[in-house]
Structures are given as structure tokens and as C-alpha cells.
C-alpha positions in Angstrom: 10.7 -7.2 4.1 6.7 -7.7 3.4 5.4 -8.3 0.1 1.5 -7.0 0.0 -0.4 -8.4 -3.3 -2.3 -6.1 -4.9 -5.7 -7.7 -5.7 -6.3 -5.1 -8.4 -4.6 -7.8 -11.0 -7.0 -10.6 -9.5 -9.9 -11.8 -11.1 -12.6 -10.3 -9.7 -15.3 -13.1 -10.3 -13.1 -15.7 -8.8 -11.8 -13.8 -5.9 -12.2 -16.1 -3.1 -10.1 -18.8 -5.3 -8.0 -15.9 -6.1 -7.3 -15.1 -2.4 -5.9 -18.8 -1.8 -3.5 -18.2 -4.9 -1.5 -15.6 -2.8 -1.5 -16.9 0.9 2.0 -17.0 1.1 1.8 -12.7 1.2 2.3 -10.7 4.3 -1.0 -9.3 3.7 -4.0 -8.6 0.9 -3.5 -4.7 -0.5 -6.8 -3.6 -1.6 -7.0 -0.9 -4.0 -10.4 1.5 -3.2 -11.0 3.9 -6.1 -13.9 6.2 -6.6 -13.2 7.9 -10.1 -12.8 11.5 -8.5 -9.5 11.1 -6.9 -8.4 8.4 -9.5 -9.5 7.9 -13.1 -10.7 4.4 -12.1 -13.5 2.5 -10.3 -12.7 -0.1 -8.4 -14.6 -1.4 -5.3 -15.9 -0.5 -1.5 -17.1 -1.4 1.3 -19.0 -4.5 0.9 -16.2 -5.9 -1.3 -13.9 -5.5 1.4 -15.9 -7.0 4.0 -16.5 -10.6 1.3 -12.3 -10.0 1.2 -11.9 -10.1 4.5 -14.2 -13.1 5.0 -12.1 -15.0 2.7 -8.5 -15.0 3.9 -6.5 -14.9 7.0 -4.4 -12.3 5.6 -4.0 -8.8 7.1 -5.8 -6.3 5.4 -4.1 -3.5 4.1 -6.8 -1.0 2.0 -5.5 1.6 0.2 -7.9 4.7 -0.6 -7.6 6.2 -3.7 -10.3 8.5 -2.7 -12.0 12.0 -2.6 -12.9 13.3 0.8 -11.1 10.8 3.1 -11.6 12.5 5.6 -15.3 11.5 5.5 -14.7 7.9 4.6 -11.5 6.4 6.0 -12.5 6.0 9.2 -15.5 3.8 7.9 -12.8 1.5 6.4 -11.2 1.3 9.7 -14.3 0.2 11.3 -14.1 -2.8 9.6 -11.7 -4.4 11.3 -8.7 -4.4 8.8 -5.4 -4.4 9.8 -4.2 -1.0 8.2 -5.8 2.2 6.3 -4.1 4.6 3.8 -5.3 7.6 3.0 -3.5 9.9 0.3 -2.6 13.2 1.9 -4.0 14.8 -1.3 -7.0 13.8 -0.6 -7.1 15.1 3.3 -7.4 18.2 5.0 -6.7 17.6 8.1 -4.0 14.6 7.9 -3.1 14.4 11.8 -6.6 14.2 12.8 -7.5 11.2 10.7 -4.7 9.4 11.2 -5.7 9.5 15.1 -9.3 8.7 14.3 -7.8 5.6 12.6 -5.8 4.7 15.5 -8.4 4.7 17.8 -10.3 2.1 15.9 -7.7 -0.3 16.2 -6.5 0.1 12.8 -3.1 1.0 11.8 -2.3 4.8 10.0 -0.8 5.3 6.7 -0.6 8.3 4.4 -0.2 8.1 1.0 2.2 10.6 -2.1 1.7 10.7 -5.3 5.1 10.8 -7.3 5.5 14.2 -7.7 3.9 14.9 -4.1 7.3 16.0 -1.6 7.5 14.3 1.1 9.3 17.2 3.3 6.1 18.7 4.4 5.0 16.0 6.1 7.7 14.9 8.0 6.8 16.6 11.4 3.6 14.1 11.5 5.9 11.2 11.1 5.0 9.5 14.6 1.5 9.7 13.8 1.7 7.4 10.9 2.6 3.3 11.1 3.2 3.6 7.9 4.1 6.0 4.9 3.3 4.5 1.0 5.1 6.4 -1.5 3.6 5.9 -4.7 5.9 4.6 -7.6 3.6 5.1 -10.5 0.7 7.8 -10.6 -2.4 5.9 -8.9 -5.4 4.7 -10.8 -4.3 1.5 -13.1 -2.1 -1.7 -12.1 0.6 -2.6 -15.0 2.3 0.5 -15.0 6.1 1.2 -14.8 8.3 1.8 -12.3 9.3 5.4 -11.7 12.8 5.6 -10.6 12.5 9.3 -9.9 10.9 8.7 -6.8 14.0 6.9 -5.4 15.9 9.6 -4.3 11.6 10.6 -2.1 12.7 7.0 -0.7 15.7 7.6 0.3 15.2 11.4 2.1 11.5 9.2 3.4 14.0 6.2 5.0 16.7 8.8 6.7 13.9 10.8 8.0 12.1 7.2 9.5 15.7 6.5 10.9 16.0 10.1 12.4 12.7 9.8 14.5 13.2 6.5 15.7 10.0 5.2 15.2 9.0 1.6 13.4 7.6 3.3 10.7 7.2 1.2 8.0 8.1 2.8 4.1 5.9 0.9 1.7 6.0 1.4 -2.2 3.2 0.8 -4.9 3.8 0.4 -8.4 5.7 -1.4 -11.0 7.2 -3.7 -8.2 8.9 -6.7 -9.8 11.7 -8.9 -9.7 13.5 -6.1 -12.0 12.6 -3.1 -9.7 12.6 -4.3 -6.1 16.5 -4.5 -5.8 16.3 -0.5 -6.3 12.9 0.2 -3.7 15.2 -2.1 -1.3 18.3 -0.3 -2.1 16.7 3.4 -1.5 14.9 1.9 1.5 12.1 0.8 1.4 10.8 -2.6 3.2 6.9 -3.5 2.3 6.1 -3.9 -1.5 3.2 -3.9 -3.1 3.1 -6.6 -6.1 0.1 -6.5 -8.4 0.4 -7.6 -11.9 4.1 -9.2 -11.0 2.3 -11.4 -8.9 -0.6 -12.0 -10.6 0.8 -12.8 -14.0 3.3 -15.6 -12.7 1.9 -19.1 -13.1 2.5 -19.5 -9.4 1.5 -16.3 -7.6 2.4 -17.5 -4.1 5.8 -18.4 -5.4 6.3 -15.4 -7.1 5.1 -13.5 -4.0 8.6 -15.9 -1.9 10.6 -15.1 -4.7 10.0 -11.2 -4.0 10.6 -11.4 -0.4 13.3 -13.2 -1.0 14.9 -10.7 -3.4 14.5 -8.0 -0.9 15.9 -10.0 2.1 18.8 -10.5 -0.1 19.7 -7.0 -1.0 18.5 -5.5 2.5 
């Protein structure tokens, strides 16, 4: 059970202070977003490199991005720890998850909510990880969708079925009132923005999570 802060609830002109306020987390989830893919603008490359000479932490960058074919593999090159690309965004999903591989980076493919996840099953073991979106992406703060538990669950049986440590990660609305049901359905790495952020101790907030999931797992 990971818990993955989402920085996209940080303050931005404090960030390396903000950084230290979560160093209990498994790793930082960075939200890229180019306003094509997305309705929002968020950061790139250079902001990820001053992230990732601030913390310890794992990197784990989420692209909310047109074209990722073209781009993710840049992210890659950076040396963080894992890569998500949304497989709306791709159009060739298998080859870019091996170009991330052979960087040394880790694979992941995005879904939006409404996005099945059936189609993509076959390309399971060329994925470390699948992120199944819980709100549409583009804004932190948003609510839980609890129709995508019943994507989790078919995502978790598939996971089993290939016998493969893939790991099921879900973004959005994750809180101490909606992890018990991501847990539940089967998912095991969380992504914690505003929760997080808005406690007056994020790094206890970010235990208290874990905890939570460890406890209904």
C-alpha cells in the first residue's frame, strides 16, 4: 500500500519547503499538463528536474499530455523512477512503454474514467504499473468517482490472472473517506493531493492513509 502525494496542491513558490512537508510518502506524483490533453497548465521539464533535486523521493510523473509519444520518453531521460502516459494520448502504447523501459524508467499507462480498460489487457506485462483515473484529469480537489470501482475491480482480477507485480494505482479524490473503497476494489498505490495538502500535518496525513489501506487490505 503506497501513498504518492500529488504536488499539484503544493505551493508552488515554496516547493522545496513543500517537498520536506511530505517525506514520509512513497514517492512525489507530479502532475505534467499541457492545456491540449487537459484544460490545465501545469509544469515541465525543468520543474521536474528542481523536483527531483530537492527530495529523495521516487519520482512518479504523470503526463497529462498531447502527443506522448513524442515526449515521454524525454521524461524518462530524466532519471525518475516511473512515467505514465495516458493511452488516450498514444498511438502506439506497446512501443512507448518499451522505450520507457529501456531508459531505466518504470511504464505506466493511464484511463480516463469512462476509458474501458478491457482493450488493453493483452499489453498488461508491458506495463509496471496501470493508473486508473478516479476523477476526469486536469484539476486537483475534485470528487471521487465510485463508478470506476467496479474498472478496479475487472483491472485487479485481470493483474492477478497474468501473474505479474503490476501495480493498480488510482488518482483522484483519494481521502480518508474514499481509500477504504479504491482498497476494497483493489487497488494498492494512491495518489493524495488536496487530502494531503490541506491537513496541518501533511506527512501525517500521508501515515494515516497508508495506514487506512494496510488496514482494510
Amino acid at each position: 500500500m503506497r501513498i504518492n502525494p500529488s504536488i499539484l496542491s503544493a505551493d508552488f513558490a515554496n516547493l522545496a519547503s513543500e517537498l520536506q512537508r511530505i517525506h514520509t510518502a512513497d514517492a512525489v506524483h507530479v502532475d505534467v499538463m499541457d492545456n491540449h490533453f487537459v484544460p490545465n497548465l501545469t509544469l515541465g521539464k525543468p520543474v521536474v528536474e528542481a523536483i527531483a533535486a530537492n527530495t529523495g523521493l521516487p519520482l512518479d510523473i504523470h503526463l497529462m499530455i498531447a502527443d506522448a509519444d513524442r515526449w515521454a520518453p524525454e521524461y524518462a531521460q530524466l532519471g525518475v523512477d516511473s512515467v505514465t502516459f495516458h493511452a488516450e494520448a498514444s498511438t502506439a502504447p506497446v512501443r512507448l512503454a518499451r522505450e520507457l523501459r529501456a531508459t531505466g524508467a518504470k511504464a505506466s499507462m493511464a484511463l480516463r474514467p469512462a476509458t474501458a480498460v478491457e482493450p488493453y489487457l493483452d499489453m498488461l506485462g508491458e506495463l509496471d504499473m496501470l493508473l486508473l483515473m478516479t476523477v476526469e484529469p486536469g484539476f486537483g480537489g475534485q470528487k471521487f468517482l465510485d463508478l470506476v470501482l467496479p474498472k478496479i475491480r475487472r483491472a485487479r482480477a485481470a493483474i492477478e490472472g497474468s501473474g505479474r507485480p503490476i501495480a493498480l494505482q488510482v488518482d483522484g479524490g483519494i481521502s480518508r473517506d474514499t481509500i477504504l473503497r479504491a482498497v476494497e476494489a483493489g487497488a494498492d498505490v494512491f495518489v493524495a493531493g488536496s487530502a494531503v495538502y490541506s491537513a496541518p500535518e501533511p506527512s501525517v496525513e500521508i501515515d494515516v492513509l497508508r495506514n487506512l489501506a494496510l488496514g482494510a487490505h
